[in-house]
N, C-alpha and C positions, 0 to 999 in steps of 0.2 A: 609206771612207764607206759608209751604207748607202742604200739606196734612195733615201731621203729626207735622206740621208746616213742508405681503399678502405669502401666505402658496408658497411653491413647488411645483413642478408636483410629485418629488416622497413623497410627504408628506406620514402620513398612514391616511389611511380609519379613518374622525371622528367619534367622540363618538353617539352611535344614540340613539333619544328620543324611551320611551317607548310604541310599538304601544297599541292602545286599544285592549278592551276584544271585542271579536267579539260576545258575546252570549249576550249585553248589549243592551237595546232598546233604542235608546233615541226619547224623548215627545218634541218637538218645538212647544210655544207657549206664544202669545204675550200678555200683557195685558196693554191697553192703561192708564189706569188710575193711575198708578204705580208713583210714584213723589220724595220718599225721601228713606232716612234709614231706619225710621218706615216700611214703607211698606214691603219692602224686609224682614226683620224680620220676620213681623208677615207670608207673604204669604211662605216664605222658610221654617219657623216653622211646618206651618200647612199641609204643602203638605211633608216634609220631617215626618211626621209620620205617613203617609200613610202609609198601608204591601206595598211591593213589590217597593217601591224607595229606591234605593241604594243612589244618589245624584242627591239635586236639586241647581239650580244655575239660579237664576236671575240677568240682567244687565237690569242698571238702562238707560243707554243711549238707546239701542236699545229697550228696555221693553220685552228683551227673557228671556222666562224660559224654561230655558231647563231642561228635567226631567230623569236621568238615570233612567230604569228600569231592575229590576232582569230576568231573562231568565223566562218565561211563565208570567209575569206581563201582564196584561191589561192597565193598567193606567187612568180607566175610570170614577173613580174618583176623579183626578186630577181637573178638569176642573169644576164642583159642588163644592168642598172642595174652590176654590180663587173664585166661585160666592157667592160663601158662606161668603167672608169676605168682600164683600158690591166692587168687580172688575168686569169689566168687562175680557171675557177671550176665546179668539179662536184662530187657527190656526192662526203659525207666519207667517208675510206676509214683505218682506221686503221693499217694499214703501210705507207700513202702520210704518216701523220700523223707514221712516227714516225723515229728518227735515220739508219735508210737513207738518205732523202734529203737529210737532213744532210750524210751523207757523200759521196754525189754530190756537192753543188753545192760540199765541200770541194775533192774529187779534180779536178772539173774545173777550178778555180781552180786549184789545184798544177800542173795541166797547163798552163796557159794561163800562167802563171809562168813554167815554167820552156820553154816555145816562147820567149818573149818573151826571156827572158835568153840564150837562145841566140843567137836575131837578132840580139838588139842588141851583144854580144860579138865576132860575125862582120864586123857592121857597121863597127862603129868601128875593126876592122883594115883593112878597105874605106878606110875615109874617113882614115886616117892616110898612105898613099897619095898619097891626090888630096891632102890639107894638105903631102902633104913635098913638090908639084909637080907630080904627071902633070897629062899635057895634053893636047890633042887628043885622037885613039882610044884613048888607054890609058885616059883619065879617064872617058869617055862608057862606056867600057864595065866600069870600077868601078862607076860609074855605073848601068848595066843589071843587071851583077852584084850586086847592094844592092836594086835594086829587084825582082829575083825573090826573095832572101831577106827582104824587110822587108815586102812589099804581103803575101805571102797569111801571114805572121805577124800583122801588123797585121789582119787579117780573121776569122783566130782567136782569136787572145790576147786582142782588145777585145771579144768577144761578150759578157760581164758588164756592159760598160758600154754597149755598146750597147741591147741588152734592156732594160736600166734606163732609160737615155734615152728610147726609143720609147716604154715603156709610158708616161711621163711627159708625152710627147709628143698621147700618144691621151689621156689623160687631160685634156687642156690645160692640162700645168702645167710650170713648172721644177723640176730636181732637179740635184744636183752631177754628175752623169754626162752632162750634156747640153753642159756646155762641155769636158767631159774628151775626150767624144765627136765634138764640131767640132773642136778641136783636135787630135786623132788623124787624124783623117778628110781635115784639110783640109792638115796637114802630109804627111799621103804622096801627095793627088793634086796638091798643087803641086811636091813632089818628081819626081812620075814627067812632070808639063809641061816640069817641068826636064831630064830625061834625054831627052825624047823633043826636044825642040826643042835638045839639044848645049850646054846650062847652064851657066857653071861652077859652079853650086853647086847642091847637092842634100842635104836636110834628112833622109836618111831614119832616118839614125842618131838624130836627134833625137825621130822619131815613137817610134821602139821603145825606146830610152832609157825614154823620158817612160810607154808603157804598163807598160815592165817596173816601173820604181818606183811605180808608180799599183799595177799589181797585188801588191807587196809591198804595201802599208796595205791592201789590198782582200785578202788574206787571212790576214794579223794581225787585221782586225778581225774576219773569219770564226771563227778559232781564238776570239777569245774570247769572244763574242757565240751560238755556232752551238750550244751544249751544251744541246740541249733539254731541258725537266726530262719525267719520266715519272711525275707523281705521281697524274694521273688512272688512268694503266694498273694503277699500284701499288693504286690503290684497288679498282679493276674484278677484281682476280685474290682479291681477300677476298669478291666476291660467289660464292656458291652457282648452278650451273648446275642443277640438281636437287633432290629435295627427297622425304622421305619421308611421301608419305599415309597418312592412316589414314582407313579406306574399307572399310562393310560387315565391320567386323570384322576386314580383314583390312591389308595395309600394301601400298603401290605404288609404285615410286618413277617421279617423274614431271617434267618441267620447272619447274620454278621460275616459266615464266610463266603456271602453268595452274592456277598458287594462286589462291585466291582468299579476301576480308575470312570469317573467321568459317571457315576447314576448320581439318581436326586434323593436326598435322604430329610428325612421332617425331625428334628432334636424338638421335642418336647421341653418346657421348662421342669425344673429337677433332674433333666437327665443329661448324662457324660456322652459326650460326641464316638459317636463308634468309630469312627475313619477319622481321617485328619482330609480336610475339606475348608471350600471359600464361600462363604455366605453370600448366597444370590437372593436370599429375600428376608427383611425382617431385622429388628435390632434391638440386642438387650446385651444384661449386665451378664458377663463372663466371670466365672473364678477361674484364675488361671494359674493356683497355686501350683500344680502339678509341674508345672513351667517352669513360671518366676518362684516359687517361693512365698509370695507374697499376697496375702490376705484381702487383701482389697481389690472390689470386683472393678473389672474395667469392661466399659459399654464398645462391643462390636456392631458392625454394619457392614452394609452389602460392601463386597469387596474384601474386606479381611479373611486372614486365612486362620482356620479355625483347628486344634492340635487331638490328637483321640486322648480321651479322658477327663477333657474340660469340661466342667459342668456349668451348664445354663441354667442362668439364677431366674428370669423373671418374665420372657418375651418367647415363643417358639422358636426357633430358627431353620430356615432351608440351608442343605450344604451342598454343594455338588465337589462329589469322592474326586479327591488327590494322590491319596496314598492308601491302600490298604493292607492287609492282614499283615506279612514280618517288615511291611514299608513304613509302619505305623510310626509316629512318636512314639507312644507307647510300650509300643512292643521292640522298638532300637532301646529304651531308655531298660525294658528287662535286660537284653543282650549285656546291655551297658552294667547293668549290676553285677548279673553273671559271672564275668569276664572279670571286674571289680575285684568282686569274693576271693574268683580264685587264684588273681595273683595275688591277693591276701594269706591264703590258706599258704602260699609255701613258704611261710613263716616257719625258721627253723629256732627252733626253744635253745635254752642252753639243757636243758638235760637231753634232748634230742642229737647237740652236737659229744656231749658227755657218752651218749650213747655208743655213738658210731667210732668213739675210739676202744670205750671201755668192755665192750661186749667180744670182742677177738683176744682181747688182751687176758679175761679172764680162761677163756677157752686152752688158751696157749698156758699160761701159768699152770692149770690143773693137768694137761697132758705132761708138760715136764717134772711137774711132783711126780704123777704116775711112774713118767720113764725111771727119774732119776732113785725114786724108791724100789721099783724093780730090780736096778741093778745095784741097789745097799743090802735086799736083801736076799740075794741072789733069785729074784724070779715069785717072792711069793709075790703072786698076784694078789691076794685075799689082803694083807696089808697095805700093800700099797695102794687098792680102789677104797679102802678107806679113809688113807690119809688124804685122795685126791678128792673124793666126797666130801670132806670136811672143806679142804681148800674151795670147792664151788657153794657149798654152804657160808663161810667167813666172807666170800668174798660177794654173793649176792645181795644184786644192788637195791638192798628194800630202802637204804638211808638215802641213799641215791636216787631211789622212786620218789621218797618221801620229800625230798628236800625243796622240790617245785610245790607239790600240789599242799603241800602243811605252809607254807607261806602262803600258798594263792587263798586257800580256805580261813585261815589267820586274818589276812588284810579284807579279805571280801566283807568280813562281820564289821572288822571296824570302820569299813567304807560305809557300808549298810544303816551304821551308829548314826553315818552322818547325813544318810538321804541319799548316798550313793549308789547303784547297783553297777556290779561286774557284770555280762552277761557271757563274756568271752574266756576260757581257759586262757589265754596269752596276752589280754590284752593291759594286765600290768605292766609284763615284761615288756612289751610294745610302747606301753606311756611313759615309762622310765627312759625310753631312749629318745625319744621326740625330743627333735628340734627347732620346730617351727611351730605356730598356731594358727591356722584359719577358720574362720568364724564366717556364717551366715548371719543378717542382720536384723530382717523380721522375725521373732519369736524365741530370738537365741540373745542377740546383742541388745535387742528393745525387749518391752515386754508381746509385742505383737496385737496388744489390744489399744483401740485409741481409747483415750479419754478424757470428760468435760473438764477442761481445766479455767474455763472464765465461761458465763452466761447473764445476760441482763433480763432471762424469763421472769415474769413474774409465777407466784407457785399455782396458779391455774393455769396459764399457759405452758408450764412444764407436763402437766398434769394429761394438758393436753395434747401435747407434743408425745408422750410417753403413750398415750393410749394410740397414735396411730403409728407410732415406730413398731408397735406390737405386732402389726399388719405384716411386719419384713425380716427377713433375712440377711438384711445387706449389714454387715460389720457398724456402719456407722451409725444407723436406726439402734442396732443391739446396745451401742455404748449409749444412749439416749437410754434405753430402755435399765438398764446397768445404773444408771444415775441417781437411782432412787426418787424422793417425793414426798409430797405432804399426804398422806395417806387419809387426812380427814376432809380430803377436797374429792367430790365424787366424780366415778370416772365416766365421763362423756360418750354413750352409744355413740358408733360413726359408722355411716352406711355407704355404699359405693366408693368402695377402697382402690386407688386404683395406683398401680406403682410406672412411672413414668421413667425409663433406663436414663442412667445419663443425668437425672433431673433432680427427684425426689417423687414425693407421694402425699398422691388429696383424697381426699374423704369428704361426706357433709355430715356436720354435728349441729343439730337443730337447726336445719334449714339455714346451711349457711358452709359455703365453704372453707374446709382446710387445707392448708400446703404446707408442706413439711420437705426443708431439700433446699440445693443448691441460693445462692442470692440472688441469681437472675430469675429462678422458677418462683421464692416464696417469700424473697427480702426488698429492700425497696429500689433495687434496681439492677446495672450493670455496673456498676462502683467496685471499686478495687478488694480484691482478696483479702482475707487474712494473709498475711504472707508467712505466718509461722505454724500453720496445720492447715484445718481443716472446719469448717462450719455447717453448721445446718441452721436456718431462719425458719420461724414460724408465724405464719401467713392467715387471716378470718377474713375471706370474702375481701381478701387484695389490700387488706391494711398488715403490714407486720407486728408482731406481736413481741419480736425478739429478736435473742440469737447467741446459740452457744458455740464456743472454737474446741476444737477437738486436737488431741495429738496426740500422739505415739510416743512412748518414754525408753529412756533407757532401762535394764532391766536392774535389777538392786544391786552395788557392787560391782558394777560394768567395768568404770572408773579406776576403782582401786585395781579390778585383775590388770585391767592392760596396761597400769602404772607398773605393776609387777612383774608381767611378764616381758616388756620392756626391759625393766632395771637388770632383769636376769638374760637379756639377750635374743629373747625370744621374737620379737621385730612380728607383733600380729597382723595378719595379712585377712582384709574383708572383701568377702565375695555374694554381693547381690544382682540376684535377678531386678531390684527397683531399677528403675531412672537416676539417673548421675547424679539431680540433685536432690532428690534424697538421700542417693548414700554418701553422698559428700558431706552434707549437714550432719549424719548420724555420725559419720567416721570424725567430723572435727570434734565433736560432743566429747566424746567417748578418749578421743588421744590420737588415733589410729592416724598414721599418715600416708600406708598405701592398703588401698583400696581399688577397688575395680565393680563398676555398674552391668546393669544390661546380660547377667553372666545364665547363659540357660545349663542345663544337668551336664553336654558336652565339651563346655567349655570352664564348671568347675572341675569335672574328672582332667580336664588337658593341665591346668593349672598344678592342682593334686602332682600328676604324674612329673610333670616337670618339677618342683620343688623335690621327688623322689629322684627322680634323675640325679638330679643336685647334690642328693644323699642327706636333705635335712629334713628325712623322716618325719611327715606333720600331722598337730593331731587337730583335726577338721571336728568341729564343733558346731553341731546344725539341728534344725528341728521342719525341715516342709519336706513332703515329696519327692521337692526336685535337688531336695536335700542327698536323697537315696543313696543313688549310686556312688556321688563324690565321697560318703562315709564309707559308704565299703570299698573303696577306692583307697582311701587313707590311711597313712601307716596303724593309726589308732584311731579310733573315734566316739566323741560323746553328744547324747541329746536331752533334750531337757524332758522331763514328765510333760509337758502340755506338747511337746511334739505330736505330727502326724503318727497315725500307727507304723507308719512307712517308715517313719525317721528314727523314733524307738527302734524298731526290729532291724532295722542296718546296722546302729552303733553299736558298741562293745561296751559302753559305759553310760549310765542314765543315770542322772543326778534329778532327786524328788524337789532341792531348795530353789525359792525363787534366786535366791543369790548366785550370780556367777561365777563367782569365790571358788565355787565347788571345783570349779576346775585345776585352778593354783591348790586346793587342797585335795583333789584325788593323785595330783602329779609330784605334791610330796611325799604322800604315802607309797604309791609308786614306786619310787626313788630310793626310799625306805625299803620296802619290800624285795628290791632288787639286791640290794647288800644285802639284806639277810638268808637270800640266795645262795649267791657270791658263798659266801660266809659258812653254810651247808653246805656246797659241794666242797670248802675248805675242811670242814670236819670229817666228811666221810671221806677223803683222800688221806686226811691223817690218820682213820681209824684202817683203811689197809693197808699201809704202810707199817704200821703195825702189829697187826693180827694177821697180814698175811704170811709174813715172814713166820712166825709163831705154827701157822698150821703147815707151812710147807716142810718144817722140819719136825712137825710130828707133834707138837704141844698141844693142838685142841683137837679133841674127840669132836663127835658131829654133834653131839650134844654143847659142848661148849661155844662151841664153831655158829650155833645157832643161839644160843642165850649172846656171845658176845653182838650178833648181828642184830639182835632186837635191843641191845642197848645201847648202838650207833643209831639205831631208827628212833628211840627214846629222846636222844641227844639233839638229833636234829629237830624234831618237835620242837621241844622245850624253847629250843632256839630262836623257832619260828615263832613263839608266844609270846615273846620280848617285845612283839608290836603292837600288843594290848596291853607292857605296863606304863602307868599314869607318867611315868616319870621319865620315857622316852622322848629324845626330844628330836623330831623331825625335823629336817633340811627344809627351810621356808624357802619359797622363791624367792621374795624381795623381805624388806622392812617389814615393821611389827601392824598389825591390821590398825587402822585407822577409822575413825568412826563415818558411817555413811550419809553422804551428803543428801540433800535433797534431789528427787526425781529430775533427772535436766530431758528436757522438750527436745524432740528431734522433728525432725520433718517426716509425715506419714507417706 
């Protein structure tokens, strides 16, 4: 349980996001203790009625709160106001932010585990002992013996749960670790009343028992829950620390934050535009995947307006500064993630809302055993906090801890079987409830690579073709280069390489020119396009020698998901940053019949939100940059292994197969996985309905009261392992798989 338990050059200037209010302050600050939904809630409640916050916004991955503040705010009680509700809280730090700490708070749970399983192991040879008969000195001093090993394990091993309780505590509230925590606490000091006043009986096996399996569900839920994503970092390493002025004629290079609206800045080829700026001199091939999405470079020139983080593939560029430092693209498209995450994060679990009922309810039940046994037997106290000890022992939710995370851990391996990766604690329970499906189209819905699908080269003109595609960068030279060869054909020195934006690229191979590139630069004229991709001709001193068409495919199994996810209702909806018609071409390929072109990062996060509004929770399935925010933006979300690092580290879910399939089958295991939920918190509500009644009228000792509670935590397990047997038969989306057609051509 946790706490709480590809465009033109003459395109026009895009649409630009809204820059911030400059009179606005913003508060950065971290607060390590932070874990679920609850949390957020309560600490964005309490700092949001502060005077003088405008908005506040905590993310659950990195532990930032960021706090807008009104023009002459302080904000200086910010930071008292979240100590105030049992957190700790200072200046954000971002390798306090980032999975180091993760891994502490893992390692010390692994530690605290396996103290516990030690105690408790040593224990119950202890106590098997005093059950076969000792008596007198022998027993009192198994007795003493038990109590050195289980009290200062019990002091150790429960500092997770205790910490949680206390903050809970200062906070003035309940949380599941508060009755885990009386229950521990109050089984080992009426243990050691017992050793010390010559007892026969002593619980202590029972306390360490009870923490050892409380801390198994306390760090399965760790493992799958603790994966923080890195996608703002991801974002932050595309920003530019520097930046080349031009100044008096002369060029400087200078910090990035010492730009300012309206200098003259020199982008080098290989490097990402620091500012977002309009090209006053100069013209070359742009990747503007951070944008569109979309892998294919498009050639700017003077007058275009140029975005920060776009990298210039081939030509220098002058810009003169538009927007700078938080006016950036860039740096809106962080906010934009940010913001994303954390309405993600208040993602409330079902054992979360299980929580918030059953943690008062146990509280109340053990205080009326109390009363109601004090006054059976007239006042002894000493019985009756035993019988109440037991009742918080039976009723400790370890089956109830267990019942999320032994499913989440269960499905993850079998996803894992399939090439699938979980990266998110909730994002089963999340894909099981999805509604809707949107899909990006380069690299997700195609394969994102073009390639040679018809050429009349002969194999020395390939040959030749390949040796000066080598020269380049640009996605369509690499599919040239990708094409393989006759290898006993030797490969051609070429000297004065020179790549021409826009065009293609010549070289001279024995005194004699080569062109490589577009049909006007290296074919035999201005004659009409391939109109089904894409070509490159190859050119000897202005005779053509060829000519291969290129195109972009769908990805394996494209066809079959969105036949499926259609027949099941799902109605997938395509959102690319390409030009209309390309994504019209790929959307008819494919099945899809709404679709939407031209879509930059704020206008899939609008979309996103709107189908949310809607209430049909969708799961956005992407692999580019500008894929980013719209993922963490979406109810659930998956990206493919060849995605950006950007788009991996957004989603919740990364599928290794080229096949699309993966998605119709992580959403049936999902589905699966969620009953088997369901189906555990059925079990452990019928196991106290049962055993509670039992302990409140006196029938389990704390030792029983804990063997039955670890055999409800047993049960639920077992339960959860029904999703690895062979002979489970999962809820398919659609009909039975059908065999994979050939690759159908879209337009690149």
């Amino acid at each position: 349980m946790s706490c709480c338990t590809s465009g033109s050059a003459c395109a026009p200037a895009p649409r630009r996001m809204q820059p911030r209010s400059t009179d606005a302050r913003t508060l950065d600050l971290i607060i390590p203790g932070v874990h679920c939904a609850g949390c957020i809630s309560r600490i964005e409640g309490a700092v949001g009625d502060l005077a003088g916050v405008e908005n506040v916004r905590l993310n659950l991955s990195t532990r930032r709160l960021r706090v807008d503040l009104a023009a002459g705010a302080t904000g200086d009680q910010v930071v008292p106001t979240v100590e105030g509700l049992g957190y700790d809280c200072r200046t954000f730090s971002a390798a306090e932010a980032g999975t180091n700490a993760q891994d502490r708070q893992g390692r010390e749970l692994l530690f605290a585990l396996a103290v516990a399983g030690f105690a408790a192991g040593n224990v119950m040879l202890l106590s098997v002992s005093v059950w076969s008969g000792a008596e007198g000195a022998t027993r009192d001093l198994f007795h003493w013996i038990s109590a050195l090993i289980a009290l200062p394990a019990i002091l150790f091993a429960g500092r997770p749960f205790f910490r949680s309780a206390w903050r809970a505590l200062k906070g003035r509230s309940l949380n599941m670790d508060v009755p885990i925590s009386l229950a521990v606490l109050l089984a080992g000091g009426l243990s050691l009343d017992a050793a010390l006043s010559g007892g026969e009986e002593a619980f202590f096996d029972a306390a360490v028992m009870l923490l050892f399996f409380l801390l198994v569900g306390r760090y399965l839920d760790h493992r799958v829950r603790a994966r923080a994503r890195d996608t703002v970092g991801q974002l932050l390493s595309l920003m530019a620390s520097d930046a080349t002025l031009l100044i008096d004629g002369g060029q400087q290079r200078v910090p990035v934050e010492t730009i300012r609206s309206g200098d003259m800045i020199r982008v080098a080829a290989g490097e990402r535009a620091p500012v977002d700026g309009q090209i006053t001199e100069g013209r070359g091939d742009l990747d503007r995947s951070i944008v569109t999405g979309e892998s294919m470079p498009v050639t700017f020139g003077p007058g275009d307006h140029v975005e920060a983080g776009t990298l210039v593939l081939t030509q220098p560029l002058t810009l003169r500064a538009t927007a700078v430092g938080e006016n950036t693209f860039l740096a809106q498209v962080v906010r934009l993630m940010e913001e994303a995450e954390s309405g993600r994060a208040r993602y409330l679990r079902l054992a979360d809302r299980a929580a918030q009922i059953y943690a008062p309810a146990v509280h109340l039940v053990a205080l009326l055993t109390f009363i109601g046994w004090m006054l059976v037997t007239d006042g002894d106290w000493g019985q009756s906090l035993w019988i109440a000890v037991s009742v918080l022992i039976i009723t400790c939710p370890c089956a109830l801890g267990l019942a999320v995370p032994a499913v989440q851990v269960v499905a993850s391996g079998v996803l894992f079987g399939k090439g699938i990766l979980i990266k998110d604690g909730t994002a089963l329970e999340r894909l099981a409830e999805a509604r809707r499906v949107v899909l990006d189209k380069t690299g997700t819905l195609t394969s994102g690579q073009p390639q040679i699908i018809e050429s009349d080269m002969t194999a020395s003109a390939l040959v030749l073709a390949r040796a000066l595609a080598a020269q380049s960068r640009h996605p369509l030279a690499r599919a040239m280069l990708a094409s393989g060869g006759d290898t006993s054909v030797p490969i051609p020195v070429l000297t004065g390489v020179t790549e021409h934006p826009g065009l293609g690229m010549s070289g001279v191979a024995d005194g004699k020119e080569v062109r490589l590139g577009s049909r006007r630069f290296a074919g035999p004229g201005s004659g009409i396009t391939v109109p089904s991709g894409m070509e490159l001709w190859l050119s000897v001193d202005g005779v053509p020698q060829g000519h291969a068409v290129l195109a972009d495919t769908l990805r394996e199994g494209a066809v079959e998901t969105i036949s499926a996810l259609q027949a099941d209702g799902f109605a997938p909806l395509l959102l690319s940053g390409d030009n209309g018609t390309a994504v019209e071409g790929t959307a008819r390929a494919a099945g899809i019949t709404d679709w939407r072109a031209d879509q930059r990062p704020e206008d899939k996060i609008a979309a996103i939100q709107a189908l949310m509004q809607a209430g049909q929770k969708p799961l956005m399935v992407g692999d580019g940059i500008n894929d980013g925010p719209a993922l963490a933006a979406a109810h659930v979300s998956m990206a493919p292994a060849s995605a950006s690092d950007l788009g991996r580290a957004a989603a919740d879910i990364v599928f290794l197969s080229e096949r699309l399939e993966a998605v119709t089958e992580a959403m049936r295991i999902a589905r699966h996985a969620r009953a088997l939920i369901v189906q555990n918190f059925g079990l452990a509500l019928a196991y106290n309905l049962i055993a509670v009644p039992v302990a409140v009228l006196g029938g389990a000792s704390p030792l029983v009261a804990a063997l039955a509670m670890s055999s409800s935590s047993l049960v639920v397990t077992l339960n959860a392992l029904r999703l690895r047997l062979p002979g489970v038969t999962l809820r398919r989306i659609a009909g039975s798989r059908k065999p994979a057609p050939a690759a159908r051509q879209v337009p690149a």
